[in-house]
Biotite code that builds the C-alpha atoms (Angstrom):
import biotite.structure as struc

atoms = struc.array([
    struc.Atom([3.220, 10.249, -16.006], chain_id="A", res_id=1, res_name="UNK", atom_name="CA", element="C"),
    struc.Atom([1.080, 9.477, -13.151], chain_id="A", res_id=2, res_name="UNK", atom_name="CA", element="C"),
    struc.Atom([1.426, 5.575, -13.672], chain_id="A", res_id=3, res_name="UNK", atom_name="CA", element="C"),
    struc.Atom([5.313, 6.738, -12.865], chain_id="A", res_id=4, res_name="UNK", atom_name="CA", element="C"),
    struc.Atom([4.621, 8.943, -9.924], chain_id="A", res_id=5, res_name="UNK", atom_name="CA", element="C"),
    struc.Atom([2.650, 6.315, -8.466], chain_id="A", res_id=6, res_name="UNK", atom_name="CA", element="C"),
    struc.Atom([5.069, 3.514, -8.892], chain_id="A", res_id=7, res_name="UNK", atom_name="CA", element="C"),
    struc.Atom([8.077, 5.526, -7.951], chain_id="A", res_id=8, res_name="UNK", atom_name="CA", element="C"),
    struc.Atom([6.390, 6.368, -4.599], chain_id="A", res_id=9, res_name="UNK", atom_name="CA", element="C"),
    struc.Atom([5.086, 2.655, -4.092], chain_id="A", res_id=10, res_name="UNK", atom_name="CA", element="C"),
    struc.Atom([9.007, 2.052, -4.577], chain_id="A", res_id=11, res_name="UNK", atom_name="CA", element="C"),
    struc.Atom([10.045, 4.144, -1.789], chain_id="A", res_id=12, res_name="UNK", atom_name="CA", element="C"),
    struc.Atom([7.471, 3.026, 0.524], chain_id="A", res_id=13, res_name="UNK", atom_name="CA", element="C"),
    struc.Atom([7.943, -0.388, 0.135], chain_id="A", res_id=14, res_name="UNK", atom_name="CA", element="C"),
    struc.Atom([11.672, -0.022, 0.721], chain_id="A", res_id=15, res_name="UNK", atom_name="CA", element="C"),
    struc.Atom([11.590, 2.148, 3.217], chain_id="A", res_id=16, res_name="UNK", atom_name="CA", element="C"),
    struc.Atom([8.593, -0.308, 5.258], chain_id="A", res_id=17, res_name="UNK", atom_name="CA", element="C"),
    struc.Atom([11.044, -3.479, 4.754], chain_id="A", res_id=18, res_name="UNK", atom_name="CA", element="C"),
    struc.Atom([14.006, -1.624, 6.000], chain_id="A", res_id=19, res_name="UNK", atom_name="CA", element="C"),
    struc.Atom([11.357, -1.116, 9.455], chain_id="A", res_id=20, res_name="UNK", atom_name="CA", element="C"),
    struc.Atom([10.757, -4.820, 9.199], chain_id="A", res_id=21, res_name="UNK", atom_name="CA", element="C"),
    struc.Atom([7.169, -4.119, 7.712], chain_id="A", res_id=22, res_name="UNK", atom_name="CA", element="C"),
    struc.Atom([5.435, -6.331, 5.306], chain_id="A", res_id=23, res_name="UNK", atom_name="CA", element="C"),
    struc.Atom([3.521, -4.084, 3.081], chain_id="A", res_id=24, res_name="UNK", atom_name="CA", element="C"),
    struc.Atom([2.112, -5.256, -0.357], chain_id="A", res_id=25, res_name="UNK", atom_name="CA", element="C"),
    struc.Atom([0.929, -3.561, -3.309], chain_id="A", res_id=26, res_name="UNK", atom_name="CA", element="C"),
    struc.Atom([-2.370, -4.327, -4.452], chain_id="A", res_id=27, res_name="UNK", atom_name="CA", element="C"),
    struc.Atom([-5.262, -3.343, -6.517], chain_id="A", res_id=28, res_name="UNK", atom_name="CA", element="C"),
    struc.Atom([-5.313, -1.710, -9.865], chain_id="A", res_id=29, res_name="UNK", atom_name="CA", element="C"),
    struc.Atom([-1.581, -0.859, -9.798], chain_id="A", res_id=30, res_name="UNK", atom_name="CA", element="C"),
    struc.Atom([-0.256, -3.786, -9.059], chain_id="A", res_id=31, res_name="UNK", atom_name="CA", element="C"),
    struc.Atom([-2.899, -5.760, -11.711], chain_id="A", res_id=32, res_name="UNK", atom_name="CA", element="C"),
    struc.Atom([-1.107, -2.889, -14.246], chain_id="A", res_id=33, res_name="UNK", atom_name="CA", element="C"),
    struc.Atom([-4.326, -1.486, -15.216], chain_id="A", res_id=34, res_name="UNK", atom_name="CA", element="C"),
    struc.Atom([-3.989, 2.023, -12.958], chain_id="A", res_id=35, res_name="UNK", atom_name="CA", element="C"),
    struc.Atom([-5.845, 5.496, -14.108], chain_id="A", res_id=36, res_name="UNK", atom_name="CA", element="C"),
    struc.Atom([-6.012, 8.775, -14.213], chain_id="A", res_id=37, res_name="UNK", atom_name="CA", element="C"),
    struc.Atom([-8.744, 8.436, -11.367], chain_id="A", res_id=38, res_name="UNK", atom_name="CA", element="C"),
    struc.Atom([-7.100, 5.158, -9.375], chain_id="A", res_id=39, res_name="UNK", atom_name="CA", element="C"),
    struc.Atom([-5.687, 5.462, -6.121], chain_id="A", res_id=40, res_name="UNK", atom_name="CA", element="C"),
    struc.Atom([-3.075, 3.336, -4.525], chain_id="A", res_id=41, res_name="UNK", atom_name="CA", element="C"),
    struc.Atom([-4.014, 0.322, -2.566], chain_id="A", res_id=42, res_name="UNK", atom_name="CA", element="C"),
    struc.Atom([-1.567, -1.406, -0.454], chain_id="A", res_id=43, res_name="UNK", atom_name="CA", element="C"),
    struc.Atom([-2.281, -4.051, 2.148], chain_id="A", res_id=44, res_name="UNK", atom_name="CA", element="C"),
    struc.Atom([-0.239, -4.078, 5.366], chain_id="A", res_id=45, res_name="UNK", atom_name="CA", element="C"),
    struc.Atom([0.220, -7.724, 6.433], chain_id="A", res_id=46, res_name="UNK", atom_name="CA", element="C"),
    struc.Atom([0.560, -9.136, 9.569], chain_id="A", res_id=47, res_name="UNK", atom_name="CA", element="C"),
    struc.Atom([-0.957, -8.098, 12.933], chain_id="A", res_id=48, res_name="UNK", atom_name="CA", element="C"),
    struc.Atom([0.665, -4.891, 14.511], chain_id="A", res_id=49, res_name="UNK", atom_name="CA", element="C"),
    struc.Atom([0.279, -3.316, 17.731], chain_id="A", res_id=50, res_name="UNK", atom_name="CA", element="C"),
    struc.Atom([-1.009, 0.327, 17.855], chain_id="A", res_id=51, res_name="UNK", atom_name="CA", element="C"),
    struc.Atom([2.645, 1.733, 17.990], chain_id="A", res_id=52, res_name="UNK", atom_name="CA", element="C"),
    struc.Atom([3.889, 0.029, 14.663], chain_id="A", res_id=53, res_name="UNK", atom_name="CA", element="C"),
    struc.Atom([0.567, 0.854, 13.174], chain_id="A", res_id=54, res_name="UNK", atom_name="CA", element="C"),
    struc.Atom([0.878, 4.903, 13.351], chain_id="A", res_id=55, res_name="UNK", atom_name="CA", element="C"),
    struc.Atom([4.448, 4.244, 12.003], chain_id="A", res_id=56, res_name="UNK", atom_name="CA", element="C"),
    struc.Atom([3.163, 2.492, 9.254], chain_id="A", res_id=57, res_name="UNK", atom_name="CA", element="C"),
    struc.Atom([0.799, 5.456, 8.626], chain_id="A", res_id=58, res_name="UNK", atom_name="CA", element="C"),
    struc.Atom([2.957, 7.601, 9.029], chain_id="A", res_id=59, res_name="UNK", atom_name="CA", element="C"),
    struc.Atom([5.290, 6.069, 6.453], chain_id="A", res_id=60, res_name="UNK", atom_name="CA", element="C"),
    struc.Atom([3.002, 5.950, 4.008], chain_id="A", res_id=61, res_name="UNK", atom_name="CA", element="C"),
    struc.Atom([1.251, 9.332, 3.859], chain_id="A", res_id=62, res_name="UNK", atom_name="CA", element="C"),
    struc.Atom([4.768, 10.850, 4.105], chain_id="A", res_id=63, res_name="UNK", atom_name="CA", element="C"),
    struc.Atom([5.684, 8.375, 0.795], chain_id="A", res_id=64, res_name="UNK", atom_name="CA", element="C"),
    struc.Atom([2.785, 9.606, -0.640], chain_id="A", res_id=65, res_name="UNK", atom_name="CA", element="C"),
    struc.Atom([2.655, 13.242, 0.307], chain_id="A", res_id=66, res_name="UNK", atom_name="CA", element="C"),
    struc.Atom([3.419, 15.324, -3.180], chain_id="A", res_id=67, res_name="UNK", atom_name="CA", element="C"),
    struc.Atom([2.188, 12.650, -5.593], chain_id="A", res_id=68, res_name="UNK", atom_name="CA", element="C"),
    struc.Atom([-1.822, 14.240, -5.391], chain_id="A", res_id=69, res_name="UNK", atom_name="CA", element="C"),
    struc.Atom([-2.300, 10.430, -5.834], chain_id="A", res_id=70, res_name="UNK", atom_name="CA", element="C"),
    struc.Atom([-4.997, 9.161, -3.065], chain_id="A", res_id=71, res_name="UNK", atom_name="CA", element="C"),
    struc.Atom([-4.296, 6.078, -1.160], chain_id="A", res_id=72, res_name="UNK", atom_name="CA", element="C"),
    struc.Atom([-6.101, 2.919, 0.570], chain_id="A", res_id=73, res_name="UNK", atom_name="CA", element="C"),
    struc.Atom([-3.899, 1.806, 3.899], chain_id="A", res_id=74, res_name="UNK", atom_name="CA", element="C"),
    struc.Atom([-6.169, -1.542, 4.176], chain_id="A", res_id=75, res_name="UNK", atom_name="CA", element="C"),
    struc.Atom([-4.511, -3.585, 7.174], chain_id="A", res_id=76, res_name="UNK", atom_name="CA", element="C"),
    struc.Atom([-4.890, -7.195, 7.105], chain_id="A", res_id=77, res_name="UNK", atom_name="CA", element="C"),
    struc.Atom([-6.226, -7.826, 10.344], chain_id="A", res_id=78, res_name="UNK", atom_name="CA", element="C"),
    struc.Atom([-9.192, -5.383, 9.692], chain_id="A", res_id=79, res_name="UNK", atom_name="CA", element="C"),
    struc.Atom([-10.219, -7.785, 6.654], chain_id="A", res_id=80, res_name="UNK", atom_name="CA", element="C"),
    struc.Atom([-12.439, -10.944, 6.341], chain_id="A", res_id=81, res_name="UNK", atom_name="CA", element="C"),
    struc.Atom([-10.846, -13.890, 5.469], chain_id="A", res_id=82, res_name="UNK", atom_name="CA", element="C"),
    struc.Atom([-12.702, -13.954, 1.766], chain_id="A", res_id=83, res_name="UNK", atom_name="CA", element="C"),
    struc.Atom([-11.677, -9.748, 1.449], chain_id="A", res_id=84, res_name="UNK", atom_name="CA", element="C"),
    struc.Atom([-8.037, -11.038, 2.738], chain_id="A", res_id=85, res_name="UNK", atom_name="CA", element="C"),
    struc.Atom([-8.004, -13.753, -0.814], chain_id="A", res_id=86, res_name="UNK", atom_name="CA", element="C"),
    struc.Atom([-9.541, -11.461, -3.221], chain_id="A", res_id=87, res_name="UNK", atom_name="CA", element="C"),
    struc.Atom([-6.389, -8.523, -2.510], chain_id="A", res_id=88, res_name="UNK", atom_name="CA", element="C"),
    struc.Atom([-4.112, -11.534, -2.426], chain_id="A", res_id=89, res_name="UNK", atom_name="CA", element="C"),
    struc.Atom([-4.676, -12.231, -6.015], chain_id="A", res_id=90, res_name="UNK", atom_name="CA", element="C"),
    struc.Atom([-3.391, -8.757, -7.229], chain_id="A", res_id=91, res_name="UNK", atom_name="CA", element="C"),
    struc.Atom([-0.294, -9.166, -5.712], chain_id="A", res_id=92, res_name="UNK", atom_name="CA", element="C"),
    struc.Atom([2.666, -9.122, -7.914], chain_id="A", res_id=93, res_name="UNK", atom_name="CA", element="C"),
])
């Protein structure tokens, strides 16, 4: 049940980001299919973004995720090393 509530608010926030012209990726153990009754969320925002689009993206998310009692990672791209950057690439789906 919480594998569902998870991917059913992933769903929404990924729509709702692409609609905003944000490029927002699931990673981590959800996306690699192996999520828990302790895992969080992890998606990686990609691109660079100015401060304003940034708070929207926040904003987006914890409102996606607000209900679910499911923690989240935000992890922005252009925080990460370029080594960090390939190792969340490979979970994407």
């Amino acid at each position: 049940m919480r594998r569902e509530n998870a991917s059913a608010a992933v769903f929404h926030i990924l729509r709702d980001a692409a609609a905003k012209g944000i490029d927002i990726s699931l990673v981590g153990s959800l996306a690699r299919g192996d999520f828990r009754a302790h895992s969080d969320v992890d998606l990686l925002v990609r691109g660079p973004l100015d401060p304003k689009r940034r708070l929207l993206v926040e904003r987006l998310v914890a409102d996606g995720m607000r209900g679910s009692d499911i923690p989240y990672d935000l992890i922005f791209e252009a925080d990460l090393t370029e080594d960090r950057l390939r190792e969340l690439l490979n979970d994407i789906v």
